[in-house]
C-alpha positions in Angstrom: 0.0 0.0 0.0 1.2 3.4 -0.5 0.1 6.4 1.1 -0.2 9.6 0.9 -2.5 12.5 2.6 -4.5 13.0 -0.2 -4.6 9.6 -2.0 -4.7 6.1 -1.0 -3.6 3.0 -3.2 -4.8 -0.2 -1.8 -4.6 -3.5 -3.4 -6.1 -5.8 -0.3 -10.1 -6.0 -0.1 -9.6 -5.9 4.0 -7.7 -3.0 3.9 -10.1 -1.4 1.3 -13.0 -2.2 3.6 -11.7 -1.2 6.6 -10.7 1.8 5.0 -14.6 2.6 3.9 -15.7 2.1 7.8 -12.7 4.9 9.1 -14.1 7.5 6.2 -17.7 6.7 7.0 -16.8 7.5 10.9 -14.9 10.3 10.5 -17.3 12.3 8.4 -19.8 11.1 11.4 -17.6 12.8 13.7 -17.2 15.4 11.1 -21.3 16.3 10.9 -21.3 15.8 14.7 -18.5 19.0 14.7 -20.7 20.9 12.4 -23.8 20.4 14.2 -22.2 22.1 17.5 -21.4 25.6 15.5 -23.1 28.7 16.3 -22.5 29.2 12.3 -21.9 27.5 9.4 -21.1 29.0 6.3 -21.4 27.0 3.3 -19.7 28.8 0.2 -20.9 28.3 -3.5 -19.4 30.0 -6.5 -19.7 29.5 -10.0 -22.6 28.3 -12.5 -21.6 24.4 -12.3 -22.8 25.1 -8.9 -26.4 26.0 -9.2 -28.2 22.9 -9.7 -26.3 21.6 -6.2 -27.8 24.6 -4.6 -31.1 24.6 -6.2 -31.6 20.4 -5.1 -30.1 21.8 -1.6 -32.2 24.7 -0.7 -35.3 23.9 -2.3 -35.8 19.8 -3.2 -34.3 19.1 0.0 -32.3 16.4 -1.7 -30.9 13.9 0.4 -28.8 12.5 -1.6 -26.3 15.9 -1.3 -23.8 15.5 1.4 -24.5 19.5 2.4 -28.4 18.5 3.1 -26.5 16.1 6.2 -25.7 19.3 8.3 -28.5 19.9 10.9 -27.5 22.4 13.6 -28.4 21.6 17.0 -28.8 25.5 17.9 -27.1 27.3 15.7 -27.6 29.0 12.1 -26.4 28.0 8.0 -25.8 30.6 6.1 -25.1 30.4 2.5 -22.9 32.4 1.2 -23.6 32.8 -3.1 -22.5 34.1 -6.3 -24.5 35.0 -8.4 -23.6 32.4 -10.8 -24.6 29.4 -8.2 -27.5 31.4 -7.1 -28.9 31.6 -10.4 -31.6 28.6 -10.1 -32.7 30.6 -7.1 -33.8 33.4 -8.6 
């Protein structure tokens, strides 16, 4: 196996496994840090954005990793160009 921060080569199916189950818990831990914010600003620029938003902010679409943040207490704010806003509008 050889690693590095940003990629991973694996060639054993345990390894590959094990390796789903650590990303899978650390973006758990990850939401769980998110959820505790008194903000969370979620950026968006460009016009290859604005379907992502549009699913987002108005089809509530699961299947968008963003729609997994639920504050506990605290406030999302969405920070647009125009560009990625444009389905908004």
């Amino acid at each position: 196996m050889t690693e590095r921060p940003e990629v991973v080569i694996a060639g054993d199916e345990e390894f590959a496994a094990r390796g789903a189950a650590e990303i899978v818990a650390r973006l758990r831990e990850a939401l769980e840090l998110i959820a505790a914010a008194r903000v969370t600003l979620i950026l968006a620029a460009g016009e290859s954005k604005a379907d992502i938003v549009h699913r987002a902010l108005t089809k509530k679409d699961r299947s968008l990793p963003i729609t997994l943040i639920e504050p506990r207490s605290g406030a999302v704010c969405w920070v647009l160009n125009s560009e990625a806003a444009g389905r908004l509008l």
